[in-house]
N, C-alpha and C positions, 0 to 999 in steps of 0.2 A: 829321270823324274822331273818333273815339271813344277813351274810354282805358280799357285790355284791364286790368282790376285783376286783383290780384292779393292783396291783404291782406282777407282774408275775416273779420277777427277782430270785426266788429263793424258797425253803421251809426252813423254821425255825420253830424253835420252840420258841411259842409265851410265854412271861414269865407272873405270876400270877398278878402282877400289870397291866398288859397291859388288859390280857383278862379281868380281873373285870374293868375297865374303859370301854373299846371298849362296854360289857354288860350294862352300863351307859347308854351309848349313844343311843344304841337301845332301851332300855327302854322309853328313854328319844322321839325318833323319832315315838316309839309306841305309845305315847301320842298327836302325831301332825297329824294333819288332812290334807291329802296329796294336797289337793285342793288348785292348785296356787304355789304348791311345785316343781319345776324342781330336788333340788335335795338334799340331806342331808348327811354330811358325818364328817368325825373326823380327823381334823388340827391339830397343834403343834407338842408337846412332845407326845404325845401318840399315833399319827402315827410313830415315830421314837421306842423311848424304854423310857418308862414315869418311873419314882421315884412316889412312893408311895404317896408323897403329892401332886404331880402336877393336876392340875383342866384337867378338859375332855374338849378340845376346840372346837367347834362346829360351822359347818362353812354350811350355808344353801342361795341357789339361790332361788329365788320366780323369778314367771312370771315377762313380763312385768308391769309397772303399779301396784302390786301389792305387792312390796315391805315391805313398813311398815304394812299394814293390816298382813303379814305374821309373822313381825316380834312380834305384839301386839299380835299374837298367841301363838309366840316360849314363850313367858312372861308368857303366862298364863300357859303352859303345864309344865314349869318350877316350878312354884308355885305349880301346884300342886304335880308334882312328889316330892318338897322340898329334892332337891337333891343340897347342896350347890358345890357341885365340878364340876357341868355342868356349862360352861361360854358357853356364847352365846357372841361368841366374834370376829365374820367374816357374814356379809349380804354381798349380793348384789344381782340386780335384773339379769336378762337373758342379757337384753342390755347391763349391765356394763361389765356384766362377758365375752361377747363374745369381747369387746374391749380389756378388761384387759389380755384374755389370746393369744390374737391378738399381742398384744403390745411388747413392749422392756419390759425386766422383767432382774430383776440381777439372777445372780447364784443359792443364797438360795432360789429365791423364785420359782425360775423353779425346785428345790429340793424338795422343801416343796410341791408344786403342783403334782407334781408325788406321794409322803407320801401319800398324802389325804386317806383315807378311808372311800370307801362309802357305805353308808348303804341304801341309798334309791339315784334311778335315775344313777347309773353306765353309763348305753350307753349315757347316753345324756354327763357328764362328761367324757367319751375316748373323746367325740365327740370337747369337748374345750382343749382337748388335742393336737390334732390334730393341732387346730387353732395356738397354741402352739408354733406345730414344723414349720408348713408351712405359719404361718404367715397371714391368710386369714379373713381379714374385714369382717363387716357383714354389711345387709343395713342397715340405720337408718331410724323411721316414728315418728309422732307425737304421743301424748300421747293424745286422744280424746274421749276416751269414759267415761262412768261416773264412772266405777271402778279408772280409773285413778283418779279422782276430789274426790274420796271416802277415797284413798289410799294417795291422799294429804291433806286431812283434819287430817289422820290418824297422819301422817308426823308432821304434826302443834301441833298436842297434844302430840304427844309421844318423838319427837327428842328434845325439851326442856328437860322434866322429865329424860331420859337417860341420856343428860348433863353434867347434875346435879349430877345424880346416881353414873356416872361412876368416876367426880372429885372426887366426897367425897370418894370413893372406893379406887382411885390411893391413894390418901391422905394419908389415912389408913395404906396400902400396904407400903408405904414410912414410913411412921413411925415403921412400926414391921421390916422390912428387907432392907430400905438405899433408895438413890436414882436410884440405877439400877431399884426397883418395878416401877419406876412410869411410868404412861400409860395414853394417851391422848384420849379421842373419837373423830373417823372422820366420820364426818355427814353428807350425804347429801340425796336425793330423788332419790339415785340410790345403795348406800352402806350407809351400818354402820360398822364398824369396830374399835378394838382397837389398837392401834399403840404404843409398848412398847419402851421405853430406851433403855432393854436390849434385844430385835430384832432388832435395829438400827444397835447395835454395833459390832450384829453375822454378819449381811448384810454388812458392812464397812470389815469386817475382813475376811471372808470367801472366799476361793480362790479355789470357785471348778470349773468340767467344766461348759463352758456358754454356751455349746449343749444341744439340748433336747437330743440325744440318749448317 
């Protein structure tokens, strides 16, 4: 498998920490069954220039309605790769995603959106790019079919137990390295994501530009 770039701003050379991560991550995407999948790609530190202890952050859109059923996938493919440096630690469904990158976004995180690195689903991702620069809505519908009701049952069992997972994890985290480790889950039936301390404070602090180009 190959990875669909996307940041065209230059050639570099990619240092040895980055490419055994970035080969994580594909590994990791190889494992996942593309069905309901829009698109799979590699956030954080290691679309920038990752230190050798940093986890692979991984950041995956699922269809409409189909959210958690993807997400009780990415769990299982993770378990079984038992690869503990892939965090699964950015969802969100098509709908969210076409809002969110519609929307008012700060600096870093119009940064970070550019970093991404994807490994599966590129054109569809230029395509929330776009949305992006130009700012363009998308419609909204109801959620009525039975995957949806399938995908909310999903929701009921699994956004508890992550919870849960994720405080005792922060917890953890705060005790071996301070209170900058600690990290909150944001849960709903459209994202799941992890919201850290010490991303608040890059976001509060960071003075780049506020243009997309």
């Amino acid at each position: 498998m190959q990875i669909e770039s996307i940041n065209t701003s230059g050639s570099q050379v990619i240092s040895q920490p980055k490419t055994r991560k970035i080969q994580q991550a594909i590994n990791f995407s190889g494992l996942m069954k593309k069905k309901w999948v829009k698109f799979i790609g590699i956030s954080g530190s290691v679309s920038y220039e990752p230190k050798e202890e940093d986890d692979v952050d991984v950041f995956i859109i699922s269809e409409k309605s189909k959210l958690w059923t993807v997400i009780l996938r990415a769990l299982i493919a993770r378990r079984i790769l038992r690869d503990r440096e892939i965090c699964l630690s950015l969802f969100m469904d098509e709908e969210y995603a076409a809002h969110f990158y519609s929307g008012d976004m700060s600096p870093l995180k119009k940064l970070d959106a550019k970093q991404v690195i994807p490994i599966h689903g590129s054109e569809y991702y230029q395509e929330l790019l776009k949305r992006m620069k130009f700012h363009t809505n998308p419609e909204n519908d109801l959620d009525t079919d039975m995957h949806g009701i399938i995908d909310f049952l999903v929701f009921l069992f699994l956004a508890p137990f992550l919870y849960i997972k994720t405080q005792i994890n922060s917890h953890m985290d705060i005790i071996k390295k301070g209170e900058s480790a600690k990290f909150s889950p944001m849960i709903s039936r459209k994202y799941f994501y992890l919201d850290s301390e010490k991303y608040r404070r890059y976001e509060m602090d960071f003075k780049g530009d506020d243009n997309y180009e």
